[in-house]
DOMARVO-18494 format. One record per residue (C-alpha): residue number from 0; residue in three letters; chain; y negated, z, x. Coordinates in pm, whole numbers, always signed. Layout:
BEGIN
SITE  balum  fikol  lumgu      c2      c3      c1
SITE    NUM    Ala      A       Y       Z       X
...
//
This chain:
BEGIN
SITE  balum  fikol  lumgu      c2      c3      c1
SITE      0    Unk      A      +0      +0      +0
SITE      1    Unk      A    -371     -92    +129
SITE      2    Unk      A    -501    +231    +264
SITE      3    Unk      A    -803    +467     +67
SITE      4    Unk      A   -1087    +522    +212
SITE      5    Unk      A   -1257    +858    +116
SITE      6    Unk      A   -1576    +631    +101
SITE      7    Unk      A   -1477    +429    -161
SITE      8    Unk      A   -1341    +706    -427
SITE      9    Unk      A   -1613    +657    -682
SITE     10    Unk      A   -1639    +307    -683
SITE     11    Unk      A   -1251    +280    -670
SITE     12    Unk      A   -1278    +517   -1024
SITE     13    Unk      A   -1540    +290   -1167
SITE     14    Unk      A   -1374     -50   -1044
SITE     15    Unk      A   -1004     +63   -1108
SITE     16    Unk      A   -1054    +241   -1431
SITE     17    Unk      A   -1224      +2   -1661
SITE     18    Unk      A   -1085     -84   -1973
SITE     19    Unk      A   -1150    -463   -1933
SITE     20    Unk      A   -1159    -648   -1630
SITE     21    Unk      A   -1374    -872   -1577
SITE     22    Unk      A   -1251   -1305   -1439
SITE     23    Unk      A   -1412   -1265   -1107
SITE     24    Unk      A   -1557    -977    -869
SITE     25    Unk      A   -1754   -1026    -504
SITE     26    Unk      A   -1685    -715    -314
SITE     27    Unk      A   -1999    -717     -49
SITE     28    Unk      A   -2118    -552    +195
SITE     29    Unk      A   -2110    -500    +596
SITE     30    Unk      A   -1826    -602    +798
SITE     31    Unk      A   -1567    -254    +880
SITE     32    Unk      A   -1626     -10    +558
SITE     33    Unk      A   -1239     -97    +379
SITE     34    Unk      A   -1333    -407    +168
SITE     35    Unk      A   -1018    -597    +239
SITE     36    Unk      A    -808    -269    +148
SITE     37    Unk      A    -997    -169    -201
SITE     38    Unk      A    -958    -573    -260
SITE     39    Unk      A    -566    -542    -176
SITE     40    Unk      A    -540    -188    -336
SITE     41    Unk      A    -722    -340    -655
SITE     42    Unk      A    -512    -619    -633
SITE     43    Unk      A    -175    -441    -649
SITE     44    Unk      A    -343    -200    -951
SITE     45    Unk      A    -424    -539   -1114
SITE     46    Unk      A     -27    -672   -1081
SITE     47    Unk      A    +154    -332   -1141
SITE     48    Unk      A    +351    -306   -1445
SITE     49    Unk      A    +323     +80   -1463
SITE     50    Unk      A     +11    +192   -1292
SITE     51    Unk      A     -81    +591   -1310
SITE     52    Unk      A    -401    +701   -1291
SITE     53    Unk      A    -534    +336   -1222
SITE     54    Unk      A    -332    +353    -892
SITE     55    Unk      A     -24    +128    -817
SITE     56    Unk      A    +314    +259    -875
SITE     57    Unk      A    +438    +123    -563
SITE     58    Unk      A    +806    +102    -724
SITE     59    Unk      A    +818    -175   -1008
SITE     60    Unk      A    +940    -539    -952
SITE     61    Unk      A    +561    -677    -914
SITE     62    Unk      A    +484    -395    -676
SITE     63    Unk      A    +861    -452    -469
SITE     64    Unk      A    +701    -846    -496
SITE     65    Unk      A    +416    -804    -369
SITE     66    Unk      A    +479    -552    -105
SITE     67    Unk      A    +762    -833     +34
SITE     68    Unk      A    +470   -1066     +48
SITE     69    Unk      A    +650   -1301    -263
SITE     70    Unk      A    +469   -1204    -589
SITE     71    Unk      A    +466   -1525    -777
SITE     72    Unk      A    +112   -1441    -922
SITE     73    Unk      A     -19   -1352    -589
SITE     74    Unk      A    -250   -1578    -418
SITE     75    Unk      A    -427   -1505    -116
SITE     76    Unk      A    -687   -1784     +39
SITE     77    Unk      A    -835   -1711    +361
SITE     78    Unk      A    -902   -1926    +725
SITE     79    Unk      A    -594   -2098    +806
SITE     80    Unk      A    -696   -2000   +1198
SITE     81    Unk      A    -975   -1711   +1292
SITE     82    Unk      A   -1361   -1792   +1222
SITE     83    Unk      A   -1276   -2112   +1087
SITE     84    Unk      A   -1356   -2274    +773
SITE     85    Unk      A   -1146   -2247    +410
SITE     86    Unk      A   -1112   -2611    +382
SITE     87    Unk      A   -1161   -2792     +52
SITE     88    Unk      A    -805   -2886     +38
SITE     89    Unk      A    -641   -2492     +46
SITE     90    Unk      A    -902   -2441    -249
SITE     91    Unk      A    -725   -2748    -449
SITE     92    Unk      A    -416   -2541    -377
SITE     93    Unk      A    -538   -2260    -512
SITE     94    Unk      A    -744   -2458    -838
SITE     95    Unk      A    -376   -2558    -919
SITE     96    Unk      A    -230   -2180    -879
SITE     97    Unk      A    -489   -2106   -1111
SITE     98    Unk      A    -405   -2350   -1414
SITE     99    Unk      A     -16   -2225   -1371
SITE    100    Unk      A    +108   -1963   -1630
SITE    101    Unk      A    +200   -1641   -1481
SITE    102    Unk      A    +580   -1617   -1403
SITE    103    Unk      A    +567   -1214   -1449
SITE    104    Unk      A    +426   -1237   -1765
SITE    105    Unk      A    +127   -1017   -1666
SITE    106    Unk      A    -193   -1102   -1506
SITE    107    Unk      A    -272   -1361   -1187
SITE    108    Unk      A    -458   -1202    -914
SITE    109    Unk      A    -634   -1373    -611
SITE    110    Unk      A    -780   -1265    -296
SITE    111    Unk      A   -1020   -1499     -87
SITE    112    Unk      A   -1155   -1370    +207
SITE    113    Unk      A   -1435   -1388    +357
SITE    114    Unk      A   -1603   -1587     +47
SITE    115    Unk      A   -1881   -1709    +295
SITE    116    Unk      A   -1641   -1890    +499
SITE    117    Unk      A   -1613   -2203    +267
SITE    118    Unk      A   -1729   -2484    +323
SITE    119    Unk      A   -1980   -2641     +75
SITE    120    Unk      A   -1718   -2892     -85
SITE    121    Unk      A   -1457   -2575     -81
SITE    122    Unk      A   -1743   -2365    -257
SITE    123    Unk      A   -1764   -2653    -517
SITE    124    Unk      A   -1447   -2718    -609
SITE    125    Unk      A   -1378   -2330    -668
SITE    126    Unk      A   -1698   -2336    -949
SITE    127    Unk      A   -1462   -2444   -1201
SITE    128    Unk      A   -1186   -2169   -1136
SITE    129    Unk      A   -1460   -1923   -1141
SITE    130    Unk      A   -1642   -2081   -1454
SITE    131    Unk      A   -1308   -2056   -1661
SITE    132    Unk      A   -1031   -1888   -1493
SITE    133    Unk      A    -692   -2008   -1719
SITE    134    Unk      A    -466   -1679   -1894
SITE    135    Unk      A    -521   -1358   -1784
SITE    136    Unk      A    -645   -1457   -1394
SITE    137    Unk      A    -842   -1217   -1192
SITE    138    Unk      A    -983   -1351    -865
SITE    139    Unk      A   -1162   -1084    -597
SITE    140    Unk      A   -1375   -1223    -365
SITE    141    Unk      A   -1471   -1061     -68
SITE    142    Unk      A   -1787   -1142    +151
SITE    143    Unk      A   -1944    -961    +477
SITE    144    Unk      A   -2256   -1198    +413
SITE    145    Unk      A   -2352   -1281     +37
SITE    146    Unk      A   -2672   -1422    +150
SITE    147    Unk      A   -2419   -1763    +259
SITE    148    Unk      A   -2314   -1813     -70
SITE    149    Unk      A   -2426   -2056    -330
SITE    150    Unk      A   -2595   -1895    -572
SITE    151    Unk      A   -2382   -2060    -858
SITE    152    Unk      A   -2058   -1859    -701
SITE    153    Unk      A   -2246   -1527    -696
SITE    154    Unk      A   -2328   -1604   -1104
SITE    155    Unk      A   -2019   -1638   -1176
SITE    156    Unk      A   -1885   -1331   -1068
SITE    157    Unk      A   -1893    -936   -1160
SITE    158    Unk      A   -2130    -850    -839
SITE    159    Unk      A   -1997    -545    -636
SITE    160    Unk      A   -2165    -383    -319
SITE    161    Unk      A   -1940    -172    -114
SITE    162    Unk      A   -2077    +177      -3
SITE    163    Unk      A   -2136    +248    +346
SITE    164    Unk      A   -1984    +558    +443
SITE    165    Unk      A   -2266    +863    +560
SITE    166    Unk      A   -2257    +904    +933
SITE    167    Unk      A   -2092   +1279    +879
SITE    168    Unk      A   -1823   +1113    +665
SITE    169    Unk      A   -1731    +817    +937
SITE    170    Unk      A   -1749   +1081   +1196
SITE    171    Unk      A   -1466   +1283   +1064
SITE    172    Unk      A   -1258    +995    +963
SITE    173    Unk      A   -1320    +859   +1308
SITE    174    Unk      A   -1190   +1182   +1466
SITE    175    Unk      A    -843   +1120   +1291
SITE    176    Unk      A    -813    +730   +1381
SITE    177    Unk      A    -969    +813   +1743
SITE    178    Unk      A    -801   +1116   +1808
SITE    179    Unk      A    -797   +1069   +2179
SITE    180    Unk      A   -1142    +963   +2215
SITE    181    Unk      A   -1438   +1270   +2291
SITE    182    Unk      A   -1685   +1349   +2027
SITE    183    Unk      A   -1957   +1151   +2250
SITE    184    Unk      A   -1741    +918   +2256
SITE    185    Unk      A   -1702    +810   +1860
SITE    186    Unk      A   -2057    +884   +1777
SITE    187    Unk      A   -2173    +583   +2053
SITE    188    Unk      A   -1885    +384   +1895
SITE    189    Unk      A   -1998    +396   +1557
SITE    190    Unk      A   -2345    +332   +1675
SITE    191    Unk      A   -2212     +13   +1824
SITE    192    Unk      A   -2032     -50   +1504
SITE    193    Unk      A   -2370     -35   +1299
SITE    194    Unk      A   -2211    +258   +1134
SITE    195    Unk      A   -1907     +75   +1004
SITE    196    Unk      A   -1588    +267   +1099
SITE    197    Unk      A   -1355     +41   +1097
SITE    198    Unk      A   -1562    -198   +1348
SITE    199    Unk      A   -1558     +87   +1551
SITE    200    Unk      A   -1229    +128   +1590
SITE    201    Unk      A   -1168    -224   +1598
SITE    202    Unk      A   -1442    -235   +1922
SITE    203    Unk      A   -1273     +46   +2076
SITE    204    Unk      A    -932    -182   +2043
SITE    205    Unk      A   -1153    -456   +2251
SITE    206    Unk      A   -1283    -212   +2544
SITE    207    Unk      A   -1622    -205   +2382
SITE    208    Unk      A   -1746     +97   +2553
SITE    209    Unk      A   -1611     -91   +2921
SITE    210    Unk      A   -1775    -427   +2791
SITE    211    Unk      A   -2124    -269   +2752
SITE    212    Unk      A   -2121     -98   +3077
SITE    213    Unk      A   -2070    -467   +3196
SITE    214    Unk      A   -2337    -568   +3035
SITE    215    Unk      A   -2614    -274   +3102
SITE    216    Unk      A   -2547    -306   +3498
SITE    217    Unk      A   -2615    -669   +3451
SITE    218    Unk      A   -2922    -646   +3275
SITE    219    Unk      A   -3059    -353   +3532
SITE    220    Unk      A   -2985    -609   +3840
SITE    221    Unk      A   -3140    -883   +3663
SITE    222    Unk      A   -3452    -711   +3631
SITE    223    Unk      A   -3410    -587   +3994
SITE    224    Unk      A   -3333    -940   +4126
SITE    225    Unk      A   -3013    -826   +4249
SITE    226    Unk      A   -2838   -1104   +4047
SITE    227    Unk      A   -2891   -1405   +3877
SITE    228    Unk      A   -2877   -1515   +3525
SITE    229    Unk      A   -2611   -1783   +3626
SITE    230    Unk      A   -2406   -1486   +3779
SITE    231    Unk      A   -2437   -1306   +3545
SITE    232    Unk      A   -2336   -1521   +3273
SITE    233    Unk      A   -2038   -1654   +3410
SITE    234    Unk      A   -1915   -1314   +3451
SITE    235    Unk      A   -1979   -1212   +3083
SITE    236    Unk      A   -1704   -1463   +2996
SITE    237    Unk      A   -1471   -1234   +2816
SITE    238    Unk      A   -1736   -1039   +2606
SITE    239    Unk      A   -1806   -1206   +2264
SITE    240    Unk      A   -2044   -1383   +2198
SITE    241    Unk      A   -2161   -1240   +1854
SITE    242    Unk      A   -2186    -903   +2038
SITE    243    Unk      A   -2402   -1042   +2334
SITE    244    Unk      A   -2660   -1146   +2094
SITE    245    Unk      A   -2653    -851   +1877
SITE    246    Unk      A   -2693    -612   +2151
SITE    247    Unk      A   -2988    -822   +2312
SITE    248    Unk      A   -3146    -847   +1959
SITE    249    Unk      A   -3127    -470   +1904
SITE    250    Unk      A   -3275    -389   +2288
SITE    251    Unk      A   -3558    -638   +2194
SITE    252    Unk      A   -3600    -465   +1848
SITE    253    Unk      A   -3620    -122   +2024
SITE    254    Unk      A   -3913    -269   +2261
SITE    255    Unk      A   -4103    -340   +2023
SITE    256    Unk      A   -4075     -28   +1833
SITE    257    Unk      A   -4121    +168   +2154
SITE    258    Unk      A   -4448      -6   +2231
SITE    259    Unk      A   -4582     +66   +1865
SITE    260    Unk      A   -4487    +430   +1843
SITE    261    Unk      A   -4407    +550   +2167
SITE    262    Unk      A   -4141    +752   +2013
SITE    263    Unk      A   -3903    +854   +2278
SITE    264    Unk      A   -3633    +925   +1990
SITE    265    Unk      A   -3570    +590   +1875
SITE    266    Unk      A   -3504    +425   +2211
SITE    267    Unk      A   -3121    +403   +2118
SITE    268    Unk      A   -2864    +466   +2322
SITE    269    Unk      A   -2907    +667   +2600
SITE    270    Unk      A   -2737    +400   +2872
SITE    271    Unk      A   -3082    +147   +2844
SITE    272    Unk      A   -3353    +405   +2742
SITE    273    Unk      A   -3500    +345   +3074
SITE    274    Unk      A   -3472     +30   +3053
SITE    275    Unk      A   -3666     +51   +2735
SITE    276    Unk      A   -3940    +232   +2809
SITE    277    Unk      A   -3994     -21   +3109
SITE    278    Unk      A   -3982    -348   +2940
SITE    279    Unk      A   -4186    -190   +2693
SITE    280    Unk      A   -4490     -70   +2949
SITE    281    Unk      A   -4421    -388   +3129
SITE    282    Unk      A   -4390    -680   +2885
SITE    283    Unk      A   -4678    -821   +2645
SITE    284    Unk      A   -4585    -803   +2278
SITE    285    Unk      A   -4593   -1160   +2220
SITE    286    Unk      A   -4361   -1231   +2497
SITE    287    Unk      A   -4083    -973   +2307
SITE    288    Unk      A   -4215   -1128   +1969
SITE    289    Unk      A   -4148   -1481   +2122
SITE    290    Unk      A   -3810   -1360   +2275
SITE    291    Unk      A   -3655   -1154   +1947
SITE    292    Unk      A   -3711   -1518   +1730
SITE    293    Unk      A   -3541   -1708   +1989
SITE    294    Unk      A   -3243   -1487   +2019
SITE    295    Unk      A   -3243   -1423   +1636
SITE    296    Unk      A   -3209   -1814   +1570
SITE    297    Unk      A   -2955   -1830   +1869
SITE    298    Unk      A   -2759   -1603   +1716
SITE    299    Unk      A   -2775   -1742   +1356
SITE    300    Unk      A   -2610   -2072   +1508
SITE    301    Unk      A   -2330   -1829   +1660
SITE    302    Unk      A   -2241   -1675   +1339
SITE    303    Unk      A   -2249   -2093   +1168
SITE    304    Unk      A   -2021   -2130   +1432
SITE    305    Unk      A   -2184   -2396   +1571
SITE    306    Unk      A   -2052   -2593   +1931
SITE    307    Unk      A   -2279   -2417   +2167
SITE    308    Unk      A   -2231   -2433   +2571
SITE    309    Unk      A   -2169   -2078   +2593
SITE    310    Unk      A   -2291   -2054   +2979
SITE    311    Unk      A   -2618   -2230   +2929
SITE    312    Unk      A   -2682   -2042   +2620
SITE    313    Unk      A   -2635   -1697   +2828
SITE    314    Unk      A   -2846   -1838   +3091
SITE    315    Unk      A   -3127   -1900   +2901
SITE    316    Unk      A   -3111   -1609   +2731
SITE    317    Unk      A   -3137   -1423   +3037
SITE    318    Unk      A   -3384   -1649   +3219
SITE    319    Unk      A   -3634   -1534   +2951
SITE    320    Unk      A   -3515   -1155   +3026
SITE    321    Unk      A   -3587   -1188   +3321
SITE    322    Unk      A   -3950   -1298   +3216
SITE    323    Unk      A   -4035   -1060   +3013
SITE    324    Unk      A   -4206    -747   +3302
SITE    325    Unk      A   -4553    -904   +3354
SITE    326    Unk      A   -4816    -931   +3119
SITE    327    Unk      A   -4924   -1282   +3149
//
């Protein structure tokens, strides 16, 4: 059974516990809070042909079915490969699922995740599904970025935002998934996570922590002249992309605050505070204006995917870095 996170217990009452449900729900909200699981544990409440207490019964034929991974009115529609596309033709797939009568006799159920990751002739031909789902058909859809989707999708479905859980609350479920990690340890984590737990434990899988050390010692001998930007981005290879551009677009974000307040307690984490407060005495503010749109629309083409030359794109990022001490 998908797992329960204590985050989601009131909106799993209100979602799970209503009388009639409704053709289509987006579940939204940021990547690592449980969406996938309150989707899956929905799902399997949905299918259950004796659910107690809105919960599955984890015993019945559908729930033996679907826990085998061969429930006849199951349909799950996501990237055929990682951070690709849902192509137009697994939607046509899945349009014909939809028109079938259910061989259970109970309800259809589908999952598609992540929503956003359709392409536009995929998006289309799922409007009619949506629009007038056939028998007793419940699809969940599942996005990390709702502002990507057409607006006639969104319409067309019961809109759901999925709570982020209080720091306190991710804290203490951390401690149980982390347990060998320190205290300082999952609160920096869930920092880098954006305050999602599951990304954090999902960065901590990836070395995270050992990544942005990397990184931070880079950026320190760049500004020092010690290395070069072409040095330095050939030996970021391994570290994602995504999380290059996030971290650079925080750092520049925290300049800029820093040079408007002065407030020594929002200068982040404590491993480029210096840092900080130096690019922030050092730089002028249209230079970090200038450089915060440029790595903001750099990192929108990441997220599209788009083919980028992943060396020349690090160079240039840090090329303008590099720039930024000296007021002129």
């Amino acid at each position: 059974m998908a797992e329960a996170y204590p985050w989601q217990d009131g909106l799993w009452q209100q979602l799970a516990g209503r009388a009639q449900h409704a053709h289509a729900y987006l579940l939204h909200g940021p990547v690592g809070i449980g969406k996938r699981a309150l989707a899956e544990r929905l799902m399997a409440s949905l299918l259950c042909q004796r659910p107690a207490d809105s919960n599955a019964c984890g015993e019945c034929k559908s729930c033996l079915l679907l826990k085998a991974g061969s429930h006849p009115d199951n349909y799950v529609l996501e990237p055929e490969e990682a951070d690709k596309a849902i192509k137009v033709d697994q939607v046509r797939d899945l349009v014909s699922f939809v028109v079938q009568t259910s061989q259970l006799g109970g309800r259809k159920v589908v999952l598609i995740e992540p929503v956003e990751s359709m392409n536009i002739n995929a998006a289309n031909a799922l409007l009619k599904s949506l629009e007038e789902p056939s028998g007793d058909t419940v699809l969940l859809l599942v996005s990390h970025q709702p502002s990507r989707l057409l607006p006639t999708i969104k319409s067309r479905c019961v809109q759901q935002a999925c709570p982020l859980p209080s720091e306190a609350m991710s804290l203490q479920w951390l401690a149980r998934a982390l347990p060998d990690s320190t205290d300082e340890e999952r609160a920096q984590l869930l920092t880098l996570a954006a305050g999602s737990p599951l990304a954090a434990v999902s960065l901590q899988a990836q070395g995270v922590r050992e990544q942005r050390a990397l990184v931070v010692d880079g950026v320190k001998k760049l500004l020092k002249q010690q290395q070069s930007p072409t040095q330095l981005a050939e030996g970021w290879n391994a570290i994602p992309l995504l999380l290059l551009f996030d971290w650079f677009c925080d750092w520049s974000s925290l300049v800029l605050r820093y040079q408007l307040t002065e407030d020594e307690a929002g200068l982040g984490l404590a491993d480029m505070r210096k840092v900080i407060q130096y690019l922030a005495q050092k730089s002028s503010q249209e230079k970090i204006l200038n450089i915060q749109d440029w790595i903001l629309a750099q990192r929108q083409k990441v997220l599209s995917k788009a083919n980028l030359n992943r060396v020349l794109l690090l160079e240039a990022l840090l090329v303008q870095w590099a720039s930024l001490p000296g007021r002129n």
